[in-house]
N, C-alpha and C positions, 0 to 999 in steps of 0.2 A: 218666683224668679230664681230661686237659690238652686230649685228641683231642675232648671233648665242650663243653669252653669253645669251642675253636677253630670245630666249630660252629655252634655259636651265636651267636657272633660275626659267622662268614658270613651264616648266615640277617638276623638283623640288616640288616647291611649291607645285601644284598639289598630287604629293604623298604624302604631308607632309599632307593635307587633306583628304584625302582618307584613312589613316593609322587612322587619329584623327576617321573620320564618322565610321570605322569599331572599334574600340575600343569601340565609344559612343553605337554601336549598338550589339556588345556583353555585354556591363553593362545592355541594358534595358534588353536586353533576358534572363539574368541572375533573371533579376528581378521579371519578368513576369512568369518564371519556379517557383522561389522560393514561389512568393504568389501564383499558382496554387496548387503548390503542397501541400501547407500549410494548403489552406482550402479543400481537397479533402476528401470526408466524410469517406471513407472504406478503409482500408490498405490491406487485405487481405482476403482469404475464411480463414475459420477454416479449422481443419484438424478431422478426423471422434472422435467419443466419443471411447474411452476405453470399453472392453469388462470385466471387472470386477465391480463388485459389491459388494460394501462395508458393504449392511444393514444396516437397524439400521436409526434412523431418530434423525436430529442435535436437530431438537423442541425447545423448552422455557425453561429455566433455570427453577427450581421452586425456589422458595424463600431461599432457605438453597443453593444454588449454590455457594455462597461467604462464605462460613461459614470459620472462621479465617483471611480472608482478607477484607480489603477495603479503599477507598479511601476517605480520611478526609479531609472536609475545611471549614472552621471558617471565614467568611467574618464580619467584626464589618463596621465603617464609614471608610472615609478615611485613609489609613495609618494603619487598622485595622490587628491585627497579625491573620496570618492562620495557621492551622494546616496541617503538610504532609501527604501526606498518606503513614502511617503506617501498619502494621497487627493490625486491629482491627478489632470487631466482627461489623459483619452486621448490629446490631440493633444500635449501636453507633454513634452518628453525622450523622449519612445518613437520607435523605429524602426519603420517600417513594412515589413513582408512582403511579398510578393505570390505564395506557392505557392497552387497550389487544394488547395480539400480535398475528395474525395467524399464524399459523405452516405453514411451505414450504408445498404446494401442487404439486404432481408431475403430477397430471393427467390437472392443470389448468393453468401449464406455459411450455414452452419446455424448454431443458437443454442447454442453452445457453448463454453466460456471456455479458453482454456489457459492453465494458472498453472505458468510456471517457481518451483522452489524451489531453496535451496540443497542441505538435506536431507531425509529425512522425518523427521528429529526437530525441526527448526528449530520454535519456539513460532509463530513471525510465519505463516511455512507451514500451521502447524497452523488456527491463525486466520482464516486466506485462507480456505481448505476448510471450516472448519466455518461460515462467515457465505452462502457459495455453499449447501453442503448445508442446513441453517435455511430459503435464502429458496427454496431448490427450481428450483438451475440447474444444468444440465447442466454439468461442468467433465471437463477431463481435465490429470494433472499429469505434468509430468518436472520431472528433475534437471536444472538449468540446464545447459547445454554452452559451453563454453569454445571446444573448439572440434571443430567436426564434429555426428553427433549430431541434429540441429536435426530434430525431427518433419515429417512429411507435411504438408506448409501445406495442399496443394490437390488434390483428386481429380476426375478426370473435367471440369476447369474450374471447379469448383465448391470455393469456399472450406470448408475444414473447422473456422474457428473465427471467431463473431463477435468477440471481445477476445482481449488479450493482457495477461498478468500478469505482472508479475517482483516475485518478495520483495525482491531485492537489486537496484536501479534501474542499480549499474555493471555487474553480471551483461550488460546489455542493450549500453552502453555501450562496455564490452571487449571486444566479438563481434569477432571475425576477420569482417576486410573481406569473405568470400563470405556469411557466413550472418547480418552486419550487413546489407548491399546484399540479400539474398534475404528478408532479415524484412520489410526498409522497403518494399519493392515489393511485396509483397506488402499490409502493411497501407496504402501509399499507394492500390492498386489496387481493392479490395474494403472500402475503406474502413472498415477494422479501425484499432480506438482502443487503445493502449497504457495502461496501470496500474504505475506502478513505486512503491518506499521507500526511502525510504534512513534508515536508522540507525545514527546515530554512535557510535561507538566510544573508547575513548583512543588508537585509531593512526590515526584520520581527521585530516586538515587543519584547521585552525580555517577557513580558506577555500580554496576553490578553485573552477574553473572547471570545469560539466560539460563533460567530452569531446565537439565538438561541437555544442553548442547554445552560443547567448546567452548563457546563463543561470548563476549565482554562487550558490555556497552556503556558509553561515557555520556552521559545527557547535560544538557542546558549547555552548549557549547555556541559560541557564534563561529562563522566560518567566511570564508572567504575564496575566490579562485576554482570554479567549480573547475573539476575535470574529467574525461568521457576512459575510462580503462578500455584503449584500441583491443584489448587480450580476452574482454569478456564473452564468450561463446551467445549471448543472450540477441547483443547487438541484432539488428533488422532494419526498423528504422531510422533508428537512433543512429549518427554519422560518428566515425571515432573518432578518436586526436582532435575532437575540436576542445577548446577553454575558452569557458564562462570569465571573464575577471570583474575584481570589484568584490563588494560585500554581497553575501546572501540573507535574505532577510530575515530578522527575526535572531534571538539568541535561547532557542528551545531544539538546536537540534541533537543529533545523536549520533553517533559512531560506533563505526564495530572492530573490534579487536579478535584475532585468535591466529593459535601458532599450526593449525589444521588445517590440512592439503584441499579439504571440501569445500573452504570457501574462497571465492573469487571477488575481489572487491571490482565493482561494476563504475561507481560514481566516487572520487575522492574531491577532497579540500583540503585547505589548511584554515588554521586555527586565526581568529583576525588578528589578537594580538599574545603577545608572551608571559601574560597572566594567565592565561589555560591551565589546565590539568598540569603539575610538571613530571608525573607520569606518562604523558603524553608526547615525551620526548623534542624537539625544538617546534615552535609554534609554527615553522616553516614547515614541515613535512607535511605529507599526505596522509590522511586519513580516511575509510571510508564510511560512505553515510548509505550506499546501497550495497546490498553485498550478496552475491548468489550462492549457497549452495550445492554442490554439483551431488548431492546425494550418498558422498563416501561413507558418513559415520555412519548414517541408518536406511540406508535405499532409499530416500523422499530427496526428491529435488523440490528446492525453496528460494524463492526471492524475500530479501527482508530489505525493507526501508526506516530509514532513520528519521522521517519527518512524513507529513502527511502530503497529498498533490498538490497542493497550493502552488509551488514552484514547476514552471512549465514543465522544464526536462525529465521531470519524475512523471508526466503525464504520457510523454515519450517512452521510458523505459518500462515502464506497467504495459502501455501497450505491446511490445518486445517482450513482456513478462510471460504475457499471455500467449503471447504465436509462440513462444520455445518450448514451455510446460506443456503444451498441448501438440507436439510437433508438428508446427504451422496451421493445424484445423482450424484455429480461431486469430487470424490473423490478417494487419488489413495489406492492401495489394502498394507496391512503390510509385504506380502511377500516381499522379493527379491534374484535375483539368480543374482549368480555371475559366470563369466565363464574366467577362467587361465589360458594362453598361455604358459602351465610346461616351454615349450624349452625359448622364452623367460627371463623369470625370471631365470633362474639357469645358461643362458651361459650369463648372462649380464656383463657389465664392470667391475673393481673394484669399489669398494664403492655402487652398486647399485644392487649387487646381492646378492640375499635372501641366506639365511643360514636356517639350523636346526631350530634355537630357532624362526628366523621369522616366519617359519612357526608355531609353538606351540604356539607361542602369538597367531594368527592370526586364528588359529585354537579356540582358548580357547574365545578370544573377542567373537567371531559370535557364 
């Protein structure tokens, strides 16, 4: 009797280890899945280019591009008070440039986007890609490289990608000095426009200076009162002089500062209330959260955003990002058709079915 407890016992046990080893060897599988798939360089084909044609070429700002707007900032020593950027005239507090910048050539790169990401589950990543698949551009993605890595820029002499995309704007920023120096000459060359974001975090700086550039960003800010810069050269779709009001969501965004003729603030706000920054000058003023680079300091023309697309009108300006940088090759057409399922709309529920005046609003908007 005792030999057949003992038994059983064993057997027991025995499962009880076999359940453990399988457990242990689903975590590693899991593991082994997740870092493969992490660092896998391509996520997908593009989908074909669009059959319309915008005309008309994005090119170089000229000098009057900012006329009424620009970005002001007063650095003294330590502690030294800055100025915001207000609507001021171009010639005011701004530094002037002098790099050239080459115009987008369409015969010396193909129309093809490459979007660094961080991962392929990143939402913002996801975002990128499906607003390219939507408008019908060619893209190809990797996993940002730190260092090394860095795709084929150029075949046969011939560039392989009209733009450059980064989800994460210091991704770009932190490149090791060979395949920083090899992106920028590249994009100085063949005159390829840069796309970065940057989204703040709670271990981001409340401010700090990009790596590099001019340029000053003030993070974890709320804002309020979006507004469209009529002066920005990038504008296409995006309609000017219109204002967002009310709050914008979220209290992670980011703004840019600099006293440099290069950049053009594209989207401003103000601050929601007067606890802000008080470097930041009255919580009423304009600040901006997009802001273009017209290519002065170093020949690379750049859009930078201060938050990710989550908010519509940033889905509008990336698209405008991309027809300027690319001098309208990847860009979508002003038409649009709409098509109305009559039966639909007129037997629908209560509360959900159109009437007379819907339609004469609806009619009179478009």
């Amino acid at each position: 009797m005792g030999f057949w407890k003992l038994l059983r016992g064993l057997r027991q046990l025995e499962l009880h280890r076999l359940i453990l080893a399988l457990i242990v060897f689903c975590l590693l599988s899991m593991a082994f899945l997740a870092y493969y798939v992490s660092n896998s360089p391509k996520i997908k084909e593009a989908p074909p280019l669009p059959f319309s044609d915008c005309g008309g070429g994005g090119g170089v700002a000229g000098g009057g591009a900012g006329a009424g707007f620009g970005l002001g900032l007063g650095l003294g020593g330590e502690g030294g008070a800055q100025r915001s950027p207000l609507f001021l005239p171009p010639q005011a507090g701004r530094q002037r440039g002098g790099a050239a910048v080459r115009a987008s050539d369409p015969s010396r790169t193909d129309p093809v986007v490459l979007v660094f990401v961080e991962s392929i589950y990143s939402q913002l990543g996801q975002e990128i890609v499906a607003i390219l698949e939507s408008s019908r551009f060619r893209y190809h993605t990797e996993v940002a490289p730190s260092k090394g890595d860095m795709p084929t820029l150029m075949e046969r002499d011939q560039g392989r990608y009209a733009l450059v995309v980064y989800e994460n704007i210091l991704k770009y920023v932190n490149l090791d000095a060979w395949n920083r120096d090899l992106l920028d000459k590249y994009c100085a060359e063949y005159g390829v426009g840069i796309v970065g974001f940057f989204k703040a975090n709670e271990n981001s700086l409340l401010s700090a200076q990009l790596k590099g550039f001019p340029l000053y960003l003030h993070s974890n800010l709320g804002l309020r009162d979006y507004r469209i810069n009529p002066a920005a050269p990038l504008l296409h779709v995006t309609r000017p002089n219109q204002v967002e009001p009310g709050p914008l969501p979220g209290d992670d965004w980011t703004v840019f500062q600099s006293n440099h003729s290069t950049y053009e603030p594209v989207l401003l706000a103000s601050t929601k209330s007067s606890e802000a920054l008080t470097h930041l000058g009255p919580h009423r003023a304009l600040h901006a959260t997009v802001v273009q680079d017209l290519g002065l300091h170093d020949g690379i023309q750049r859009v930078l955003f201060g938050n990710n697309l989550s908010y519509w009108l940033h889905k509008l300006v990336f698209v405008d990002a991309i027809a300027y940088l690319t001098g309208r090759r990847l860009c979508l057409p002003l038409e649009r058709h709409l098509l109305v399922d009559v039966d639909d709309i007129f037997v629908g529920k209560e509360g959900t079915r159109m009437k007379v005046s819907d339609v004469k609003v609806s009619t009179h908007t478009h």
